[in-house]
N, CA, C and O atoms as a GROMACS GRO file, in nm:
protein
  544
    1UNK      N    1   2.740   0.056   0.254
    1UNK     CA    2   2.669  -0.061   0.301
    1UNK      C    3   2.645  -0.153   0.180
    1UNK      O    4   2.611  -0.116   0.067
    2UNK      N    5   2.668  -0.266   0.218
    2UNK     CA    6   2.670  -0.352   0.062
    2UNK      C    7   2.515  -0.411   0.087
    2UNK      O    8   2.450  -0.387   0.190
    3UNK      N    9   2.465  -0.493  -0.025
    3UNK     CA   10   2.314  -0.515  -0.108
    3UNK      C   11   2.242  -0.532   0.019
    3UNK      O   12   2.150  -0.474   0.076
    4UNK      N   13   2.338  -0.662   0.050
    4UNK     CA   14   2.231  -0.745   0.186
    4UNK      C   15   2.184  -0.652   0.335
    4UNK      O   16   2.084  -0.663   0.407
    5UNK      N   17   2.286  -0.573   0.340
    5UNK     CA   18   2.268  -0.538   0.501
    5UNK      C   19   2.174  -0.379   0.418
    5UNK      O   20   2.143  -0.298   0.505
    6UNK      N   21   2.144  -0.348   0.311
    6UNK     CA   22   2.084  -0.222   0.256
    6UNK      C   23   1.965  -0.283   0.230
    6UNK      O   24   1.880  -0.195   0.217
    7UNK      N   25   1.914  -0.404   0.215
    7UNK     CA   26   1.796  -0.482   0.189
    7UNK      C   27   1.718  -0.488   0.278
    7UNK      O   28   1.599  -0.455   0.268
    8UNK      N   29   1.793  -0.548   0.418
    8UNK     CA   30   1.771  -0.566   0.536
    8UNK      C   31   1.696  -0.441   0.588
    8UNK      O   32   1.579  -0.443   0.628
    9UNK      N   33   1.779  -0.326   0.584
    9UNK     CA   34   1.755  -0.203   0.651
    9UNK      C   35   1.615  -0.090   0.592
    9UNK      O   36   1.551  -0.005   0.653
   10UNK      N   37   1.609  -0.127   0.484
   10UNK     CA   38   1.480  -0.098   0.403
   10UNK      C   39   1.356  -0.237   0.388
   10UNK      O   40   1.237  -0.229   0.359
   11UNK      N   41   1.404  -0.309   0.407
   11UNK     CA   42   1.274  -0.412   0.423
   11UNK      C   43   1.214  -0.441   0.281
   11UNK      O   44   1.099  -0.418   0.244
   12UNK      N   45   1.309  -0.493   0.214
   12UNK     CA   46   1.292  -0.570   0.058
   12UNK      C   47   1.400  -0.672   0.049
   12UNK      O   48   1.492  -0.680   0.129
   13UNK      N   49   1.378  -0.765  -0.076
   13UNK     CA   50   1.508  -0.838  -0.082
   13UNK      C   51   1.613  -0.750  -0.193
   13UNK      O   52   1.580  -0.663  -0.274
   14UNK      N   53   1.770  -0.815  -0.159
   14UNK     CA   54   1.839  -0.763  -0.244
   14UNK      C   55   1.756  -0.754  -0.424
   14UNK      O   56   1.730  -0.647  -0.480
   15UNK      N   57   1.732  -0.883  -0.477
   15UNK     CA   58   1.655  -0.863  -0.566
   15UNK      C   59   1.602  -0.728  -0.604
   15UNK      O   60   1.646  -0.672  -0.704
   16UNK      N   61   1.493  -0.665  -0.518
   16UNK     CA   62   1.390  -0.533  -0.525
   16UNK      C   63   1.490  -0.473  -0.548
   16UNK      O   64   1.486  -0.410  -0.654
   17UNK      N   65   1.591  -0.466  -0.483
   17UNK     CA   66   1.703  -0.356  -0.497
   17UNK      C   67   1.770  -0.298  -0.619
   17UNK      O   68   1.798  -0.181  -0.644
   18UNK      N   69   1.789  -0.421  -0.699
   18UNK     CA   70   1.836  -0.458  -0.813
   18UNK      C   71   1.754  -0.377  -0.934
   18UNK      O   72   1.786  -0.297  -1.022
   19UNK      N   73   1.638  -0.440  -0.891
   19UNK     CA   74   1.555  -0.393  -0.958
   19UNK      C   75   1.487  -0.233  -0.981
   19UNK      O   76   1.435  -0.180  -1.078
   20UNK      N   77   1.515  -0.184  -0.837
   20UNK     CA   78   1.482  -0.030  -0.838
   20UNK      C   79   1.540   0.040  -0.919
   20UNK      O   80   1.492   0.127  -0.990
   21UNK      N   81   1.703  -0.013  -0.909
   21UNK     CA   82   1.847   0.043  -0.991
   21UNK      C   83   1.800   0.039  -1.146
   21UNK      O   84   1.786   0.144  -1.210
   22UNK      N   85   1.779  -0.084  -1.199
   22UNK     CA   86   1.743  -0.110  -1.314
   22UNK      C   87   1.629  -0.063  -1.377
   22UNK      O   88   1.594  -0.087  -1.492
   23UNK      N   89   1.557   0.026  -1.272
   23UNK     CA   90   1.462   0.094  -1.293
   23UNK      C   91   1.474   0.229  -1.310
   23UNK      O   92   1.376   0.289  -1.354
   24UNK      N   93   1.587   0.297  -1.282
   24UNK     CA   94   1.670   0.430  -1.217
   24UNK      C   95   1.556   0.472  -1.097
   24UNK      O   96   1.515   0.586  -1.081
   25UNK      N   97   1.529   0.395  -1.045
   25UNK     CA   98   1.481   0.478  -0.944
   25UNK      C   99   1.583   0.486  -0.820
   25UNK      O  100   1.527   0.522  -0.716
   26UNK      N  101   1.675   0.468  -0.812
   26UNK     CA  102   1.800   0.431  -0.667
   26UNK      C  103   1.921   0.428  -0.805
   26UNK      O  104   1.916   0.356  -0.905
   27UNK      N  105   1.996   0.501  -0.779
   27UNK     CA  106   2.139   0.499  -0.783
   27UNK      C  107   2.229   0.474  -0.684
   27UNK      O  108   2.276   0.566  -0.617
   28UNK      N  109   2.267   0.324  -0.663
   28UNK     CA  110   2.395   0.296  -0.550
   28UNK      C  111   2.537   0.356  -0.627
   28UNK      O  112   2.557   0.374  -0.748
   29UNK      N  113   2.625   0.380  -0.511
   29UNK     CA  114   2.752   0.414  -0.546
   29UNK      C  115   2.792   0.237  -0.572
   29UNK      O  116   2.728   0.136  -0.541
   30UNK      N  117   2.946   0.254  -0.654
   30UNK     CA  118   2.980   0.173  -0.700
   30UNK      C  119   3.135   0.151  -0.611
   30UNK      O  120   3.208   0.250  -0.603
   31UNK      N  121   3.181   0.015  -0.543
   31UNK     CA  122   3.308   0.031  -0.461
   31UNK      C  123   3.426   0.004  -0.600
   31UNK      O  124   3.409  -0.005  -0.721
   32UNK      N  125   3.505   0.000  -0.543
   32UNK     CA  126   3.626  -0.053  -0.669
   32UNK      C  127   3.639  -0.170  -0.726
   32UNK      O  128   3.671  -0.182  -0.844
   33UNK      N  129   3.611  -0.288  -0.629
   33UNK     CA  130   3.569  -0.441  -0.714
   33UNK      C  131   3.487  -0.416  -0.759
   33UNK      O  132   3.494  -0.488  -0.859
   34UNK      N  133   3.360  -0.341  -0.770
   34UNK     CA  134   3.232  -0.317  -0.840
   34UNK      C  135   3.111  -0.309  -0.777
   34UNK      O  136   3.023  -0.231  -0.813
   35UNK      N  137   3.097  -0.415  -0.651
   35UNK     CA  138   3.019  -0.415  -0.590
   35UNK      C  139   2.932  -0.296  -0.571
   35UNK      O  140   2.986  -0.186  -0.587
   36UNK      N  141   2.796  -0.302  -0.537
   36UNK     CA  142   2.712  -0.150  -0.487
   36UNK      C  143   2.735  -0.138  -0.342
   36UNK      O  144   2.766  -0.217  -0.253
   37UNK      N  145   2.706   0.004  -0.349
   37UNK     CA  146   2.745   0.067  -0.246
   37UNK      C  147   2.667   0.154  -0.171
   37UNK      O  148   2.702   0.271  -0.180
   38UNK      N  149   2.564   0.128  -0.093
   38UNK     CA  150   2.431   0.211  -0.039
   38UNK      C  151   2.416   0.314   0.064
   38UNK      O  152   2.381   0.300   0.181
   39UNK      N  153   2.443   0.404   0.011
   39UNK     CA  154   2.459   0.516   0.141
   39UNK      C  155   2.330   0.551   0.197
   39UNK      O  156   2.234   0.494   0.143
   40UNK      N  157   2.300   0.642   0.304
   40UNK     CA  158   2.201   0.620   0.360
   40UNK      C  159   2.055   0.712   0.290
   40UNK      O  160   1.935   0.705   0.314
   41UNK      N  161   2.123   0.779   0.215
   41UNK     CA  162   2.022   0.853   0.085
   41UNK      C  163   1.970   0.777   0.029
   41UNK      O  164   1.847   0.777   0.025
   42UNK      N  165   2.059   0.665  -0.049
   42UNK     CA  166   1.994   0.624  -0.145
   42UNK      C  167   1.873   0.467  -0.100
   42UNK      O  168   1.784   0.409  -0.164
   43UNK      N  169   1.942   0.445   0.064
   43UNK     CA  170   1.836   0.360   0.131
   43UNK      C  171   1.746   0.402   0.193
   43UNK      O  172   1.663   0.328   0.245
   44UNK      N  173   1.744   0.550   0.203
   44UNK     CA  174   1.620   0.589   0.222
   44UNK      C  175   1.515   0.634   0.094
   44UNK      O  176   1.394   0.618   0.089
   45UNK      N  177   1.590   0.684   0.013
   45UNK     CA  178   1.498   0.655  -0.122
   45UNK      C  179   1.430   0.503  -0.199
   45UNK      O  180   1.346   0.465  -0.280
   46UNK      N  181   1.515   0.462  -0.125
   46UNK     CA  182   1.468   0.279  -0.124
   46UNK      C  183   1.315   0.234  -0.093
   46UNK      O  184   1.223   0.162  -0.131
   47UNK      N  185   1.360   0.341   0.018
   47UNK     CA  186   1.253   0.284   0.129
   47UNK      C  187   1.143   0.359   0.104
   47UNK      O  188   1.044   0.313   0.161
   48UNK      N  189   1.113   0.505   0.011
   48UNK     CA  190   1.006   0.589  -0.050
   48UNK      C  191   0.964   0.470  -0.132
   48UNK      O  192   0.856   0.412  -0.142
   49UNK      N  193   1.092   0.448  -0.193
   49UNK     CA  194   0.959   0.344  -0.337
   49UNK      C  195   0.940   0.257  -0.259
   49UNK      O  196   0.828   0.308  -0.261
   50UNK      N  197   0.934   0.167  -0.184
   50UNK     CA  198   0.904   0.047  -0.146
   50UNK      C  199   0.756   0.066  -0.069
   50UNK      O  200   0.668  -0.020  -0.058
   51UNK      N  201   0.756   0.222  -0.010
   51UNK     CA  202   0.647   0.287   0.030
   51UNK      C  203   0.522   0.301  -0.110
   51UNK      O  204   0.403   0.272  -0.108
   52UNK      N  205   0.580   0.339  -0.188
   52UNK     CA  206   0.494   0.419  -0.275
   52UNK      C  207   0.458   0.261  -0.376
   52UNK      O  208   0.346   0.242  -0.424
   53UNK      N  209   0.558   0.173  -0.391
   53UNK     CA  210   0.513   0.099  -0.434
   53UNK      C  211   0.409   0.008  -0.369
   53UNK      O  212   0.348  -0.068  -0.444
   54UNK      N  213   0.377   0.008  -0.210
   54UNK     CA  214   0.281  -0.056  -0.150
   54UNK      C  215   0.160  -0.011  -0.148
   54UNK      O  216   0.069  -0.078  -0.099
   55UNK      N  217   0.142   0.106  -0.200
   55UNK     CA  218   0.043   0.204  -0.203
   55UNK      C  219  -0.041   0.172  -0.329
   55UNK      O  220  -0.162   0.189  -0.340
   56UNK      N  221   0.077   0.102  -0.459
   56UNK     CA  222   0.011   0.053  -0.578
   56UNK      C  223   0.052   0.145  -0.670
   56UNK      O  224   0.003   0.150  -0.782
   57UNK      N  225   0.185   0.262  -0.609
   57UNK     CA  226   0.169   0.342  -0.754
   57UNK      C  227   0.280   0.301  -0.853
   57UNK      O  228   0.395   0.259  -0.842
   58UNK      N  229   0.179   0.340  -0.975
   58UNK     CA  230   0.283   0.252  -1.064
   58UNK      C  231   0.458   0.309  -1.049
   58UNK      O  232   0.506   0.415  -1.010
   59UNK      N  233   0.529   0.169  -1.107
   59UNK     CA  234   0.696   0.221  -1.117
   59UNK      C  235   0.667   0.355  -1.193
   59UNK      O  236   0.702   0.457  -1.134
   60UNK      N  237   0.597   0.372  -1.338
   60UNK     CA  238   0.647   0.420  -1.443
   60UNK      C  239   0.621   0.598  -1.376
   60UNK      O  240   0.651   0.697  -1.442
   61UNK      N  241   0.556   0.601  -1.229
   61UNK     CA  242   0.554   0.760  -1.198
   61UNK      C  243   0.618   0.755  -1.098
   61UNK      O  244   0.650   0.868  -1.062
   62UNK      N  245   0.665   0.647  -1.011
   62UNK     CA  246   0.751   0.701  -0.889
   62UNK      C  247   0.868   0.806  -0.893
   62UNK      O  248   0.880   0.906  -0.822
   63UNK      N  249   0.954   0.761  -0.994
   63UNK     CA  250   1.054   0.828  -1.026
   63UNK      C  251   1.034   0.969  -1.038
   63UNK      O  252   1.105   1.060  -0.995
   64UNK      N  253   0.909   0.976  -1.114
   64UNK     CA  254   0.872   1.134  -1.168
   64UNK      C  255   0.808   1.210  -0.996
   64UNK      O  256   0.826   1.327  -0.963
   65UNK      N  257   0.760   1.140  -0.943
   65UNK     CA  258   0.712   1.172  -0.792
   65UNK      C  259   0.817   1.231  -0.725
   65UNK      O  260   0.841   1.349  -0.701
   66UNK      N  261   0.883   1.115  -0.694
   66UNK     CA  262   1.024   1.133  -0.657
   66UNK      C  263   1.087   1.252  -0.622
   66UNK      O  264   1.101   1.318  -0.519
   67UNK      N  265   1.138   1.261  -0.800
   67UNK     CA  266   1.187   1.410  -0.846
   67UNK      C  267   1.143   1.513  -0.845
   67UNK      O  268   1.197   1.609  -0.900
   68UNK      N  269   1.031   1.517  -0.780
   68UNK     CA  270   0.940   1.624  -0.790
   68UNK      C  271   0.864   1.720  -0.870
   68UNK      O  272   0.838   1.669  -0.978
   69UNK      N  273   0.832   1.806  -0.863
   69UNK     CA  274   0.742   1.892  -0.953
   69UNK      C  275   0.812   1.935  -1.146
   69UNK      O  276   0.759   2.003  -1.234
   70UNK      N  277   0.923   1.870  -1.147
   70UNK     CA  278   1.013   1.878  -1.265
   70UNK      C  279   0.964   1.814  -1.370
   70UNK      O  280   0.894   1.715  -1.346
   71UNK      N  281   0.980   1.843  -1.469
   71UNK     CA  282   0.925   1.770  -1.635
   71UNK      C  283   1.016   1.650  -1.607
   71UNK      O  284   1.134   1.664  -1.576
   72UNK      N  285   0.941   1.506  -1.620
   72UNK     CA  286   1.007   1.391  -1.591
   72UNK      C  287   1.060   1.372  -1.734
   72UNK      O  288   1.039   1.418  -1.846
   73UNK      N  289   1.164   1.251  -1.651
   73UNK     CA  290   1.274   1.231  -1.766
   73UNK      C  291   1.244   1.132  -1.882
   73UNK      O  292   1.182   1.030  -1.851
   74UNK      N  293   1.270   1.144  -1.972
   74UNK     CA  294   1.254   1.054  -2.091
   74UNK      C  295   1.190   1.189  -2.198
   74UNK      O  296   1.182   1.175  -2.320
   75UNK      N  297   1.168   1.258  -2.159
   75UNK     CA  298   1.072   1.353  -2.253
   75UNK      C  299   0.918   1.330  -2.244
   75UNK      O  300   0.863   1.384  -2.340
   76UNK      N  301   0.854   1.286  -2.182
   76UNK     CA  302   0.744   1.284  -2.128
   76UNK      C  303   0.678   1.414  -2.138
   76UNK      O  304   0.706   1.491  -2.045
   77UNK      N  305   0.578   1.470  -2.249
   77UNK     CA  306   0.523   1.572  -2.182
   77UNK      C  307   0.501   1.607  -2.030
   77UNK      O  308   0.483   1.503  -1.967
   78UNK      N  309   0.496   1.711  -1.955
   78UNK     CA  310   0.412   1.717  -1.813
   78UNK      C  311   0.283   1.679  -1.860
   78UNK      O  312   0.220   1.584  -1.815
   79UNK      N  313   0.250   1.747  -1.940
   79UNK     CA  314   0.098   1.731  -1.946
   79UNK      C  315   0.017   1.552  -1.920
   79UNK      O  316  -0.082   1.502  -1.867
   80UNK      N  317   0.128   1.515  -1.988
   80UNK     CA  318   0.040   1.356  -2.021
   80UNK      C  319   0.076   1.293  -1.852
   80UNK      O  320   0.020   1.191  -1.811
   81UNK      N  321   0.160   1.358  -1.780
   81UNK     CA  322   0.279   1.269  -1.647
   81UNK      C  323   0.179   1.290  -1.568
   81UNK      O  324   0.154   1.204  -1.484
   82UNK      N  325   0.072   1.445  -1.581
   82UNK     CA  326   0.013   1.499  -1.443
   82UNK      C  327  -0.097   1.423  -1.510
   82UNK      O  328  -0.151   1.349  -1.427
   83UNK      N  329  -0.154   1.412  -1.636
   83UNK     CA  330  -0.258   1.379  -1.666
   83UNK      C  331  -0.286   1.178  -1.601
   83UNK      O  332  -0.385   1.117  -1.561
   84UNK      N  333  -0.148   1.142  -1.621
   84UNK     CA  334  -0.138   0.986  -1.597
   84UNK      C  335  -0.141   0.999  -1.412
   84UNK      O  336  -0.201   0.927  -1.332
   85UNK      N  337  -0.071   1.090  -1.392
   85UNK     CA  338  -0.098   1.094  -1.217
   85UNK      C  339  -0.242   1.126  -1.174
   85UNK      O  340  -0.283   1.085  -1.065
   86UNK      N  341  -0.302   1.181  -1.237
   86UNK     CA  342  -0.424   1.255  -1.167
   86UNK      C  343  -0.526   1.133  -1.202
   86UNK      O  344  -0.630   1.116  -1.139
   87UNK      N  345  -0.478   1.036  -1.329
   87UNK     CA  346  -0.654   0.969  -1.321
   87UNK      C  347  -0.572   0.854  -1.209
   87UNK      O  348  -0.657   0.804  -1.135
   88UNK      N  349  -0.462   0.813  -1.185
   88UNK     CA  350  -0.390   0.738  -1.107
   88UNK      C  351  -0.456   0.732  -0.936
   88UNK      O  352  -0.491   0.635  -0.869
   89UNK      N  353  -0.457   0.859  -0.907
   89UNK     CA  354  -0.494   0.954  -0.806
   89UNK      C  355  -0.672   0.919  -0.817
   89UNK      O  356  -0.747   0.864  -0.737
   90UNK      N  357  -0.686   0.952  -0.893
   90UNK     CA  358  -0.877   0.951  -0.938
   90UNK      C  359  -0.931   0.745  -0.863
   90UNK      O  360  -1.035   0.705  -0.812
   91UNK      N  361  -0.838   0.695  -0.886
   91UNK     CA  362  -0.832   0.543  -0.859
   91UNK      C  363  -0.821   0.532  -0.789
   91UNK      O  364  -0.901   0.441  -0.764
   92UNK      N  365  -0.750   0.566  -0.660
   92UNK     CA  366  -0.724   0.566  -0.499
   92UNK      C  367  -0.845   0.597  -0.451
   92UNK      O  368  -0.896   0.523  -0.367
   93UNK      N  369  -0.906   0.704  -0.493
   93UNK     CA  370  -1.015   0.741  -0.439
   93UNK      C  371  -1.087   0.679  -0.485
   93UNK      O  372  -1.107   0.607  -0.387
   94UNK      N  373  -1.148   0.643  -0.556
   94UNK     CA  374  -1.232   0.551  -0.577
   94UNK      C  375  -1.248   0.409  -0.473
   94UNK      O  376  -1.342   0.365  -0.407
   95UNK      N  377  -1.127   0.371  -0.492
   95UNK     CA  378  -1.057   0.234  -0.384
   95UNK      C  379  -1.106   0.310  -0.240
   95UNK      O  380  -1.203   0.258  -0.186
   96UNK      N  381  -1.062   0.396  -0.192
   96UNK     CA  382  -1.052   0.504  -0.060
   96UNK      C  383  -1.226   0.506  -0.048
   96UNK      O  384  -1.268   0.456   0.056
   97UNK      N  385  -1.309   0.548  -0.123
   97UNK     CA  386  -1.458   0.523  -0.093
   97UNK      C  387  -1.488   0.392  -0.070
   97UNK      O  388  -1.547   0.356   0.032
   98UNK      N  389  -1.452   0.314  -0.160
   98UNK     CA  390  -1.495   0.147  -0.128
   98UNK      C  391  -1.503   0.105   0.016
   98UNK      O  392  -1.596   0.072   0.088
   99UNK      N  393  -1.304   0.123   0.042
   99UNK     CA  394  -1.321   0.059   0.167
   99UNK      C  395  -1.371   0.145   0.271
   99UNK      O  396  -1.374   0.095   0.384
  100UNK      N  397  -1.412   0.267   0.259
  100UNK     CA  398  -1.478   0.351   0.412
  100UNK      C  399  -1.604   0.321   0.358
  100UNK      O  400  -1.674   0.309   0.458
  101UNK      N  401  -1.683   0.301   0.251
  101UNK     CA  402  -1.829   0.230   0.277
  101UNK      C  403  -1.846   0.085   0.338
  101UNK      O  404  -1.933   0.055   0.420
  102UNK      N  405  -1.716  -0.031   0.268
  102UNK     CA  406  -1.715  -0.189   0.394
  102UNK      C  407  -1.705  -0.115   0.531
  102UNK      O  408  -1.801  -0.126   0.608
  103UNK      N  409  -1.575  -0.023   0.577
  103UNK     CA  410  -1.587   0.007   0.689
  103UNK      C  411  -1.702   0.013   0.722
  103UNK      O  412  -1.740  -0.096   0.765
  104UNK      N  413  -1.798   0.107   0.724
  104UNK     CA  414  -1.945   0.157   0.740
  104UNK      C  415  -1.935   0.081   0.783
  104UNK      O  416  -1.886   0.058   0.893
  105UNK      N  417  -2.013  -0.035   0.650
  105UNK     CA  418  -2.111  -0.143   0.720
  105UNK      C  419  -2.053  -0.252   0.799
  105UNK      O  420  -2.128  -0.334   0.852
  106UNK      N  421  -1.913  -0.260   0.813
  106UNK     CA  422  -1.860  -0.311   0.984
  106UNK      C  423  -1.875  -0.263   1.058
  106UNK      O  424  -1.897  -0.323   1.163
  107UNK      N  425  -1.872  -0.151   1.054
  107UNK     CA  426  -1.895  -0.069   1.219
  107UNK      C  427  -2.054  -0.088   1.238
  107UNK      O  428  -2.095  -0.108   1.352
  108UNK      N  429  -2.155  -0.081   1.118
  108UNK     CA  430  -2.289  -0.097   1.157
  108UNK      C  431  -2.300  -0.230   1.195
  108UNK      O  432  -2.382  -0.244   1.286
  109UNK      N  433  -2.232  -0.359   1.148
  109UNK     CA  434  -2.264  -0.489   1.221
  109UNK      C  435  -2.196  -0.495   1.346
  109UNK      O  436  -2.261  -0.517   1.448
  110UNK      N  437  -2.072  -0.476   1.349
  110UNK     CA  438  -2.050  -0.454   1.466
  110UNK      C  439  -2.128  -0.361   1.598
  110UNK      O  440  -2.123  -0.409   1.711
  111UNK      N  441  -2.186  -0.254   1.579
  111UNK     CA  442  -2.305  -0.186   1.671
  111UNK      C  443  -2.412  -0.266   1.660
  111UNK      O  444  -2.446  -0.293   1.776
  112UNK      N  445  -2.492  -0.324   1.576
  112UNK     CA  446  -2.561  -0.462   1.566
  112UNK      C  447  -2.508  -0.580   1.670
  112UNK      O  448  -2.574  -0.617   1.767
  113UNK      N  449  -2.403  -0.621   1.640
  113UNK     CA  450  -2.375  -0.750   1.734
  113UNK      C  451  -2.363  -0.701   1.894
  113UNK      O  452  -2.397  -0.764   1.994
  114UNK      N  453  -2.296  -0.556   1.884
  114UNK     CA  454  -2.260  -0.524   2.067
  114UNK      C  455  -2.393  -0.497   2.098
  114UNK      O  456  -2.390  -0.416   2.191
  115UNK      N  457  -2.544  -0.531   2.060
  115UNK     CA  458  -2.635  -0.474   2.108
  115UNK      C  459  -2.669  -0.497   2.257
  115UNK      O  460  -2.622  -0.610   2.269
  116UNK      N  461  -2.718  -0.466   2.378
  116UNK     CA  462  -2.734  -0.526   2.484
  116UNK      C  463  -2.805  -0.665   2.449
  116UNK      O  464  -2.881  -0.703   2.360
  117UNK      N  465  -2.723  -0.744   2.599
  117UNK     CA  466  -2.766  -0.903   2.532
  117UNK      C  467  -2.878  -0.931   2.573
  117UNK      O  468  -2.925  -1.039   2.536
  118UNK      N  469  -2.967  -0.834   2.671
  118UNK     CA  470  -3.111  -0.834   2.657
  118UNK      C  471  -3.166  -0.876   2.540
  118UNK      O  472  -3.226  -0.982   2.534
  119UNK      N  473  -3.150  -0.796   2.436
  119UNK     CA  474  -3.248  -0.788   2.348
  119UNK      C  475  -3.212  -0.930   2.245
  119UNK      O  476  -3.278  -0.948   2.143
  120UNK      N  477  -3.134  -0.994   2.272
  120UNK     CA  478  -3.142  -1.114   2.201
  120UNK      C  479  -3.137  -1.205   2.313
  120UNK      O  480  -3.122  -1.323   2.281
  121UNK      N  481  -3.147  -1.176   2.450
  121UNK     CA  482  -3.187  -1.337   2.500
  121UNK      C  483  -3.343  -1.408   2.488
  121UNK      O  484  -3.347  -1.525   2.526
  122UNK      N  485  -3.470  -1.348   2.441
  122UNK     CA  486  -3.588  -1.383   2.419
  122UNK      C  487  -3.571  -1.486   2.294
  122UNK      O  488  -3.644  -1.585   2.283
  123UNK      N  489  -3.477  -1.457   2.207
  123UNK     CA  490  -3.468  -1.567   2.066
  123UNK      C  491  -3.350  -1.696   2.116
  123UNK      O  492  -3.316  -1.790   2.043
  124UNK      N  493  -3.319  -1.682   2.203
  124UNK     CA  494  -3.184  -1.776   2.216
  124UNK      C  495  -3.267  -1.840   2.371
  124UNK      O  496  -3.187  -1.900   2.442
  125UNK      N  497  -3.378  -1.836   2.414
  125UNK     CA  498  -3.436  -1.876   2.568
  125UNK      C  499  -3.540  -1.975   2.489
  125UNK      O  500  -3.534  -2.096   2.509
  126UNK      N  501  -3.637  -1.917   2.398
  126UNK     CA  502  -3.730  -1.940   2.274
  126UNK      C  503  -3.641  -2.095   2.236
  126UNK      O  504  -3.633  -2.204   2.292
  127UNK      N  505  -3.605  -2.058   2.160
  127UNK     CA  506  -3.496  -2.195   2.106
  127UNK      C  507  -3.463  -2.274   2.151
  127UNK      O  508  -3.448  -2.369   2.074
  128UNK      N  509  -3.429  -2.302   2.297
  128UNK     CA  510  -3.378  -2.367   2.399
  128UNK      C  511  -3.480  -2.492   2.494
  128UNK      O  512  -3.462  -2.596   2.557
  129UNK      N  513  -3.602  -2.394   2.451
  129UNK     CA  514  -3.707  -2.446   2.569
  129UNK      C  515  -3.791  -2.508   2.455
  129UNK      O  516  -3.906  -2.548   2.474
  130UNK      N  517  -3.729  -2.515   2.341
  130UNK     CA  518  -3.845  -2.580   2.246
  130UNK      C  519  -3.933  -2.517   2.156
  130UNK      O  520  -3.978  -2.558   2.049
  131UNK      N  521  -3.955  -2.378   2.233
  131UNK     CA  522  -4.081  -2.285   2.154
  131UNK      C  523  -4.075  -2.251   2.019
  131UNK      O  524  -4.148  -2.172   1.960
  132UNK      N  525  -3.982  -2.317   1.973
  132UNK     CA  526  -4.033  -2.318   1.766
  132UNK      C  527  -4.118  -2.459   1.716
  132UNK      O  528  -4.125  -2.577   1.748
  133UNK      N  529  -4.156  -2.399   1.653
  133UNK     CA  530  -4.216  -2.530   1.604
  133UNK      C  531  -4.137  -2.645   1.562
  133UNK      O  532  -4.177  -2.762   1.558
  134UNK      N  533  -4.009  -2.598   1.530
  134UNK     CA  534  -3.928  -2.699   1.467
  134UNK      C  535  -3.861  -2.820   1.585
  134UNK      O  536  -3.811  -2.932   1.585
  135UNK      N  537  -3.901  -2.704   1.686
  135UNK     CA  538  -3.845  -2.790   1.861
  135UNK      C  539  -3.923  -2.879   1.906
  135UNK      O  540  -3.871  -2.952   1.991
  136UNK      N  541  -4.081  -2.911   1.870
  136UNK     CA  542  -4.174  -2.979   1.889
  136UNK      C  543  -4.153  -3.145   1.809
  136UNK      O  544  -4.241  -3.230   1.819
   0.00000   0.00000   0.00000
């Protein structure tokens, strides 16, 4: 499958594509004019980083994700890869508390606003008929 219709099918532009390569994270096969060549492995590994990159994780660990539980490449201690993943990880959660405490307090305004409309037609009848002082 050549750039465009492998772009298409993973949901990035050719560009991203380019760029994954140049990243080694995607190895396309190569045809004989030169062109790339996207088999359905390597557009579905496309489509992991494009995942993992929406998630916010950095390029410099996808690869090592990727590949799995293996001493990543470049010579990278593990130590420093799990150590850079785990405070990485430590940050999600952090983010992951944030937004389920906004949640909270949407769902508490929201149970606030669905209250029966009893209990706010006395301030909205009040208002109407004048009974503030400011209505006088």
């Amino acid at each position: 499958m050549q750039i465009g219709d492998a772009a298409r099918a993973v949901g990035v532009s050719a560009r991203s594509l380019r760029y994954y390569e140049d990243q080694g994270l995607i190895v396309p096969g190569r045809r004989s004019n030169g062109y790339r060549d996207y088999c359905r492995s390597t557009i579905d590994r496309a489509a992991a980083v494009r995942s993992l990159l929406a998630v916010g994780l950095p390029v410099r660990l996808i690869g090592d994700v990727l590949a799995g539980p293996h001493p990543p490449a470049g010579g990278v201690p593990a130590a420093e890869h799990l150590a850079a993943a785990r405070a990485y990880r430590d940050r999600i959660g952090a983010r992951v508390r944030l937004l389920r405490a906004q949640q909270d307090s949407l769902d508490e305004y929201l149970r606030r606003a669905s209250a029966p409309a009893a209990a706010a037609q006395p301030r909205a009848s009040a208002s109407r008929s004048g009974g503030s002082p400011a209505g006088r």
